[in-house]
C-alpha positions in Angstrom: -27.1 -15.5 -13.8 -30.4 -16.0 -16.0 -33.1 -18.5 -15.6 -32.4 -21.3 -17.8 -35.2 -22.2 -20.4 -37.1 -25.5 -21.9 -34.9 -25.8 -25.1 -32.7 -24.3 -27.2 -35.2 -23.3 -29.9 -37.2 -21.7 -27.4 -33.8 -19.3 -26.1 -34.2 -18.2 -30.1 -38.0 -17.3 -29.8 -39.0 -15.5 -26.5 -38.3 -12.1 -24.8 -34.6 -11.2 -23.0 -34.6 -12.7 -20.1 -32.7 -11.1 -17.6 -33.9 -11.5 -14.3 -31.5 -13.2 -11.9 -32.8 -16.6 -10.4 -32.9 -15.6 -7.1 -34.5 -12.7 -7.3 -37.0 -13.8 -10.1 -38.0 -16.6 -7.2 -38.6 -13.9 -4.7 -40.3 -11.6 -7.0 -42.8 -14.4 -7.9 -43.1 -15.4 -4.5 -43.8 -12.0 -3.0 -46.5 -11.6 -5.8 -48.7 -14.5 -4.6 -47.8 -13.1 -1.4 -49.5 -10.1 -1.4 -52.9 -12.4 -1.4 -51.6 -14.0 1.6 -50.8 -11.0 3.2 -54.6 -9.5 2.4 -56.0 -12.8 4.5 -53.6 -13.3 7.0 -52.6 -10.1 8.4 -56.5 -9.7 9.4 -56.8 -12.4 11.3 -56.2 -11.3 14.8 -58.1 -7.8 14.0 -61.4 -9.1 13.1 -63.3 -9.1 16.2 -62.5 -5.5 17.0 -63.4 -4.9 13.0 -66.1 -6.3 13.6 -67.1 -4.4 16.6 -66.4 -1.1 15.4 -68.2 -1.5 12.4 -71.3 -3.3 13.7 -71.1 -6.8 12.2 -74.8 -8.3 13.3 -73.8 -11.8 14.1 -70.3 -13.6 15.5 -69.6 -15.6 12.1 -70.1 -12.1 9.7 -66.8 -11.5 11.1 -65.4 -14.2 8.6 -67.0 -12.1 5.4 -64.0 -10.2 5.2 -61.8 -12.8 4.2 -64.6 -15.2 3.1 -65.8 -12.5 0.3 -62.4 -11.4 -0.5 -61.6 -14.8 -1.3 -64.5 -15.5 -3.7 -64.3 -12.3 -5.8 -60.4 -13.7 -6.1 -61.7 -16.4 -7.4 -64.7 -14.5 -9.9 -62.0 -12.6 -11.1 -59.2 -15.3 -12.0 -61.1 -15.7 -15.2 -59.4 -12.1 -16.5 -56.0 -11.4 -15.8 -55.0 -14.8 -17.7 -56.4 -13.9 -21.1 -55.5 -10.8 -20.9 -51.8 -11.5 -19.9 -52.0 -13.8 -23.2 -53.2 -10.5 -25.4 -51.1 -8.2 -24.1 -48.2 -9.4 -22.1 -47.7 -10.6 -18.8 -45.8 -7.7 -17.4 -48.6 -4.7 -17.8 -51.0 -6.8 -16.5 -49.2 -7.7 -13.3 -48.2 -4.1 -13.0 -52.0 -3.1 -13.2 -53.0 -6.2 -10.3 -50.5 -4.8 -8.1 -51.9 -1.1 -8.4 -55.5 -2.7 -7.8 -54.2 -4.0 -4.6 -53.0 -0.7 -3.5 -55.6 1.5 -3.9 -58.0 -0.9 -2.9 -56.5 -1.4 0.4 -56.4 1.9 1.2 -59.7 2.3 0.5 -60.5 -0.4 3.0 -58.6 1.8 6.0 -61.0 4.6 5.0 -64.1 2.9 5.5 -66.9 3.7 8.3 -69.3 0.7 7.8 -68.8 -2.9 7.8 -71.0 -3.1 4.3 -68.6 -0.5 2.8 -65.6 -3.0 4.4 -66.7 -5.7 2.6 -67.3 -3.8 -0.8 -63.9 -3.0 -0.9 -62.4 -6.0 0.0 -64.6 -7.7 -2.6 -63.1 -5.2 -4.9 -59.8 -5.9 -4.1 -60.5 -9.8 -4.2 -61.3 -9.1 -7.9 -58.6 -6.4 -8.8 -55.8 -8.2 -7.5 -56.8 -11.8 -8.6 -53.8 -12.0 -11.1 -51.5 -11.8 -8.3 -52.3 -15.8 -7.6 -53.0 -16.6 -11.8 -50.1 -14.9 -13.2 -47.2 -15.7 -11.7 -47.6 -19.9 -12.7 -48.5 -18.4 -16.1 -45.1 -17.2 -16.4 -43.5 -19.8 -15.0 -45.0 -22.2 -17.3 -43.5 -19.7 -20.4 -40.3 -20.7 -19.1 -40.0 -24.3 -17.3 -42.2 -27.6 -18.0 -42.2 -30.8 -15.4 -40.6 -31.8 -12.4 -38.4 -28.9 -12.6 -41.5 -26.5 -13.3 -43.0 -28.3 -10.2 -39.7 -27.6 -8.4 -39.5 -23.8 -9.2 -43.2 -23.7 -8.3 -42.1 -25.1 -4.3 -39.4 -23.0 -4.0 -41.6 -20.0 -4.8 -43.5 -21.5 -2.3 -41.3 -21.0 0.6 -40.9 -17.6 -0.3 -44.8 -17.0 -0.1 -45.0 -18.8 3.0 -43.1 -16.2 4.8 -45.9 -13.8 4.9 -48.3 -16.1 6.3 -45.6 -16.9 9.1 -45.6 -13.3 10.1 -48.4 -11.5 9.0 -51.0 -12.5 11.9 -48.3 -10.9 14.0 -47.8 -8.2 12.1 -51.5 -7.5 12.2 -51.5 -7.7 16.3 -48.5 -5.7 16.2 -50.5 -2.9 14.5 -53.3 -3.6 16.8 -51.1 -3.2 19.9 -50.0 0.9 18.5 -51.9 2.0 15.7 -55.4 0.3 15.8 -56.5 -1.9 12.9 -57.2 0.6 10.4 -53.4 1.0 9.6 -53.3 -3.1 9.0 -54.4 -1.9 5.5 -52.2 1.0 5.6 -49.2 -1.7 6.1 -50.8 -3.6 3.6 -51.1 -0.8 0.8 -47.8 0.4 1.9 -46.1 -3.1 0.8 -48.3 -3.1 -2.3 -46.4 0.0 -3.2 -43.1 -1.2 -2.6 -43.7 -4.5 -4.6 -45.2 -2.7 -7.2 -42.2 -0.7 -7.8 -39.5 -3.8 -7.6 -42.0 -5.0 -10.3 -41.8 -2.4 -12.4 -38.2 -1.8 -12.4 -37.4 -5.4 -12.7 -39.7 -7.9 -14.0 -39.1 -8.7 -18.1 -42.0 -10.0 -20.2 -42.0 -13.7 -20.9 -44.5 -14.4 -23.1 -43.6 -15.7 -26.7 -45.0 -13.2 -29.1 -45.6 -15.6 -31.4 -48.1 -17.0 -28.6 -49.8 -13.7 -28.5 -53.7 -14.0 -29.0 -57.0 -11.8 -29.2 -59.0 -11.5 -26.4 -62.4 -13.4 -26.8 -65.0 -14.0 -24.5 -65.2 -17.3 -26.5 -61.4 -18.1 -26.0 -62.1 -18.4 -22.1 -65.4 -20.7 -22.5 -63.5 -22.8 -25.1 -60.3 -22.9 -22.7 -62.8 -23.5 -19.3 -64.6 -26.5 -21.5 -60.9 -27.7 -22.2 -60.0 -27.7 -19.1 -62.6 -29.6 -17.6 -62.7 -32.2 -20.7 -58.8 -33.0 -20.4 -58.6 -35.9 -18.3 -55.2 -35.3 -17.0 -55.8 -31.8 -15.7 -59.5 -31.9 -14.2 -58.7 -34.2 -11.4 -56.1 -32.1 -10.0 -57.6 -28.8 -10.8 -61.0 -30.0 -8.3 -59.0 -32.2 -6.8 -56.9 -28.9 -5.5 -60.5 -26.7 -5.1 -61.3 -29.1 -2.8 -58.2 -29.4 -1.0 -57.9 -25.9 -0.6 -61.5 -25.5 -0.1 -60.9 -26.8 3.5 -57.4 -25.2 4.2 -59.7 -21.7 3.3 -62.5 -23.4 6.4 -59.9 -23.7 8.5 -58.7 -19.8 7.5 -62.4 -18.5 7.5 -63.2 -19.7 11.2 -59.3 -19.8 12.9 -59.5 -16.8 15.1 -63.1 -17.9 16.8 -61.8 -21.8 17.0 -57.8 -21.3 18.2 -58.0 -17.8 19.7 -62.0 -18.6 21.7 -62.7 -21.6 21.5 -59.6 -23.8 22.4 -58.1 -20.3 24.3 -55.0 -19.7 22.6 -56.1 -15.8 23.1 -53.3 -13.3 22.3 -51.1 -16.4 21.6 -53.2 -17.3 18.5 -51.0 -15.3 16.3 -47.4 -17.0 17.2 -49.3 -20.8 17.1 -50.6 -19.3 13.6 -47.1 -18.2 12.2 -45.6 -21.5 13.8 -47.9 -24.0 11.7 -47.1 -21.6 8.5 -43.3 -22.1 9.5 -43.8 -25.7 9.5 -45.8 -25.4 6.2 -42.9 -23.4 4.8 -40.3 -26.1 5.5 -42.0 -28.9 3.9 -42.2 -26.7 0.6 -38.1 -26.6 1.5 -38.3 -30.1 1.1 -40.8 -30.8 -2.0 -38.3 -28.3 -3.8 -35.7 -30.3 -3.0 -37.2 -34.1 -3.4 -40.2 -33.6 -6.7 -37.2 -33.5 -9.6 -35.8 -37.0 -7.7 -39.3 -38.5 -7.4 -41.7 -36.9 -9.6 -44.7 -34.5 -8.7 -46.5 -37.6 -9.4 -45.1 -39.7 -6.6 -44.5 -36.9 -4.2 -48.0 -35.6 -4.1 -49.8 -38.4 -4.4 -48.0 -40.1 -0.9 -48.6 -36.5 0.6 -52.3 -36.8 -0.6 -52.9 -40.6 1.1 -51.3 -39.0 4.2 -53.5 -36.3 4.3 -56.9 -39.0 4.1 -55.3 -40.6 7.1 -54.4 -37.7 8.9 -57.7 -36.3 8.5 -59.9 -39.3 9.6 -57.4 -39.1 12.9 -58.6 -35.3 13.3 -62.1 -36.5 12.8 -62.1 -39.0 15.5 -60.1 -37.1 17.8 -63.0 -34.3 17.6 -65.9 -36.8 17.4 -64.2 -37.8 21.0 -65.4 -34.5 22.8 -61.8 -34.6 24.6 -59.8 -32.7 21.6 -58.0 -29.8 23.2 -55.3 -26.9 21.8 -52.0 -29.4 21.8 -53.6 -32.1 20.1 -55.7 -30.0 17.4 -52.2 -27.5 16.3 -50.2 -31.0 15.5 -52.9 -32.8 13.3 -53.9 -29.2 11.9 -50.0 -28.9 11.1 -49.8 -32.1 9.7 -52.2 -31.5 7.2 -51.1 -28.2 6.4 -47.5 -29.9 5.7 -49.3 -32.4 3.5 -50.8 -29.4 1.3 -47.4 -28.1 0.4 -46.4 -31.4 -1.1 -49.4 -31.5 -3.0 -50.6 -27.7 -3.9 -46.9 -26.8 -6.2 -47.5 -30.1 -7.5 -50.8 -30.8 -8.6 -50.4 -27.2 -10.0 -48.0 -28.2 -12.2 -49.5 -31.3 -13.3 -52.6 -29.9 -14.4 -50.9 -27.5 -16.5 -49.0 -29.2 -18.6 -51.0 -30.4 -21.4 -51.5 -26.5 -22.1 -48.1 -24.4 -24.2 -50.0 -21.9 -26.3 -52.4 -21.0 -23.9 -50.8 -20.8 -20.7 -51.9 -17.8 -19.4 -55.9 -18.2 -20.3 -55.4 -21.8 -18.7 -53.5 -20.9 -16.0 -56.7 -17.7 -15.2 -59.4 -20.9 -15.9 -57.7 -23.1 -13.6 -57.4 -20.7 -11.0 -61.3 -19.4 -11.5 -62.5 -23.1 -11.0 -59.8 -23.7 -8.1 -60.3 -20.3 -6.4 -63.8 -19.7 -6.6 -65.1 -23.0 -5.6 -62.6 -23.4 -2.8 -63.9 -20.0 -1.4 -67.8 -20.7 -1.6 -66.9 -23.8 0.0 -64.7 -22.8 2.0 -67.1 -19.8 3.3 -69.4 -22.7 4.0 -67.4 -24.3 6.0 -66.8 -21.5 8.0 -70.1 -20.8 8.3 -70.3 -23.8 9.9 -68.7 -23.2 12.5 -70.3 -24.5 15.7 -67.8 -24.0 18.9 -66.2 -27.1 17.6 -63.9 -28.3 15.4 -65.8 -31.3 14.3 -67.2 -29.5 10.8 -63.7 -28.7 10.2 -62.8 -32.2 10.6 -65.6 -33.2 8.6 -64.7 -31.2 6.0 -61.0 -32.0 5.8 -61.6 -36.0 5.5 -64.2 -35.3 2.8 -61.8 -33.4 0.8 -59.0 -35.7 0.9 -61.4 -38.0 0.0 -62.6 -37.1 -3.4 -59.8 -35.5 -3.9 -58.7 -39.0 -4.5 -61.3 -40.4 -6.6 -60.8 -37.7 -8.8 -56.8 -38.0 -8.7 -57.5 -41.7 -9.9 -59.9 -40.5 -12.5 -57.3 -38.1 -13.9 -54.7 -40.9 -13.7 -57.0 -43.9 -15.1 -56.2 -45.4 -11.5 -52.5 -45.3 -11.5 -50.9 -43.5 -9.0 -47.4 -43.0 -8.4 -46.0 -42.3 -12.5 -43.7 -39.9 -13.3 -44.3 -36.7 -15.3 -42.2 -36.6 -18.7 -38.9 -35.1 -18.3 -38.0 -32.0 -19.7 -37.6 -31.7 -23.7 -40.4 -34.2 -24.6 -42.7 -33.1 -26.6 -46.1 -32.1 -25.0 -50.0 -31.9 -26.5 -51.0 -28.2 -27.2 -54.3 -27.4 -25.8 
């Protein structure tokens, strides 16, 4: 059975569409996962990278996800317009084929400067992988049910994050950690293929455009000037910035400093599990209450979740069990609110989905990783930066929601069918 679209009229306008439901939903998911899969899978590994390579100091270890994770965001800017030039299909293809080669490169390399070269590389080739996919599900959906498609998606991502810190120590435990990127590339390959023999083009061609260098400064300035996007977009950046902190410095604090050790991946993959169930659950509550409603709760929980983490590690008496909980907690609140501030901020944007969708991610991306990196960075043998970090986010993350929302929180998005302003 096909995906069903916004309207009638639009059924007479864009591409075939014959991509099961099910399988579009995993395709999409494993997509995004393939990031997920680049950061998480090295978690476990980067000590001994860091060791054999010669990083100089104990936090250089985090440049390998911390650089990846900024040229992701530096190269967000691309894929988007290009996708509205030329299709969204070709330019997915060519992401995916940047992610292979690039992370095969990565097992060949003999210095840590040549490491992080290539996974800067790869940040920046494979950056559609996170842009394109809500680009085409914004072609097809609109609202609480785009906001729905976008959590169930979600859960499908999740997966990796769940099991690829095991994966990584599994590769560790036989093969050593060069063949963590040979696993990766390997996967790269296979979803590459899936996405070439199944994945139709979804963009209108009527919403075909030329690439400009203008267009994306015009769409960027939009963006930011559109009231009822901004907020979420750096609302989200922030949000993220901290999740990305927490990412950046997980293996020194969990695995050292509280002494999870070789339990640090299964404690890793057990907080993703929980993450991936509470997307379960925003896919199957956001079209009853809104994305409004839903993620704004999630993000007043979040505030008071955080200022609990805070004290706890202001206390000096914060151990393993009660960090993993409050951590969780707040990683659950993020999958109520990442899917739906996602879909909020893009839907004053039709015609230009797909440069809007590569703006937002630039501006989400790219400041949640140099902030993010900082907050790694500032990593101390405590988790009290962490903390600090993760109240501060929630917190303007906030004042800019009620900025976006003129101080109302709780309305619902339009429903399907009404008409929309085209960016």
């Amino acid at each position: 059975m096909g995906l069903a679209m916004d309207s009638p009229s639009a059924e007479l306008s864009r591409p075939a569409w014959t991509i099961g439901a099910r399988e579009f939903v995993v395709l999409m998911g494993l997509l995004q996962a393939l990031q997920a899969l680049a950061i998480d899978a090295m978690l476990p590994a980067l000590a001994q990278i860091s060791h054999d390579l010669g990083a100089a100091g104990a936090n250089q270890r985090q440049l390998v996800v911390g650089l990846y994770l900024i040229f992701a965001g530096a190269g967000s800017l691309v894929p988007g317009t290009l996708a509205d030039r030329f299709g969204r299909r070709p330019v997915v293809l060519g992401c995916v084929a940047g992610y292979v080669v690039f992370t095969a490169m990565a097992a060949l390399v003999t210095s840590f400067d040549a490491l992080l070269v290539s996974r800067a590389a790869l940040g920046f080739a494979s950056a559609g992988l996170a842009v394109l996919p809500p680009a085409i599900i914004r072609d097809r959906f609109s609202g609480d049910r785009m906001a729905r498609l976008q959590s169930t998606i979600a859960m499908v991502f999740m997966i990796v994050p769940m099991i690829a810190p095991t994966l990584g120590q599994a590769v560790l435990l036989v093969a050593g950690w060069r063949w963590i990127f040979g696993m990766m590339a390997l996967l790269g390959l296979a979803v590459l293929g899936w996405a070439w023999a199944r994945l139709p083009e979804s963009l209108d061609p009527g919403h075909r455009g030329m690439v400009h260098p203008a267009m994306v400064v015009r769409t960027m300035a939009t963006i930011v000037v559109t009231r009822g996007a901004a907020g979420y977009v750096f609302g989200m950046a922030l949000i993220q910035a901290a999740m990305w902190g927490y990412i950046n410095s997980a293996q020194q604090l969990v695995a050292e400093h509280f002494g999870a050790g070789s339990r640090f991946p299964t404690i890793f993959g057990v907080m993703a599990l929980a993450m991936a169930t509470t997307n379960f659950v925003n896919a199957r509550i956001v079209e009853r209450f809104g994305a409004r409603r839903v993620s704004h709760a999630a993000l007043i929980t979040y505030c008071l979740v955080s200022a609990l983490q805070l004290a706890t590690a202001l206390s000096g008496r914060e151990t393993l069990w009660s960090f993993v909980p409050l951590m969780t907690a707040n990683m659950c609140m993020m999958s109520f609110i990442g899917a739906n501030f996602a879909s909020i901020a893009m839907q004053p944007f039709a015609r230009t989905a797909g440069a809007a969708a590569s703006a937002q991610a630039f501006i989400r991306i790219a400041l949640a990783a140099i902030l993010g990196a900082a907050v790694g960075q500032a990593y101390d043998g405590s988790a009290r930066p962490l903390a600090i970090a993760l109240l501060g986010a929630g917190t303007l993350a906030m004042a800019l929601v009620l900025f976006s929302e003129r101080g109302r929180l709780f309305r619902r998005l339009l429903p399907p069918g009404t008409p929309r302003p085209i960016a």
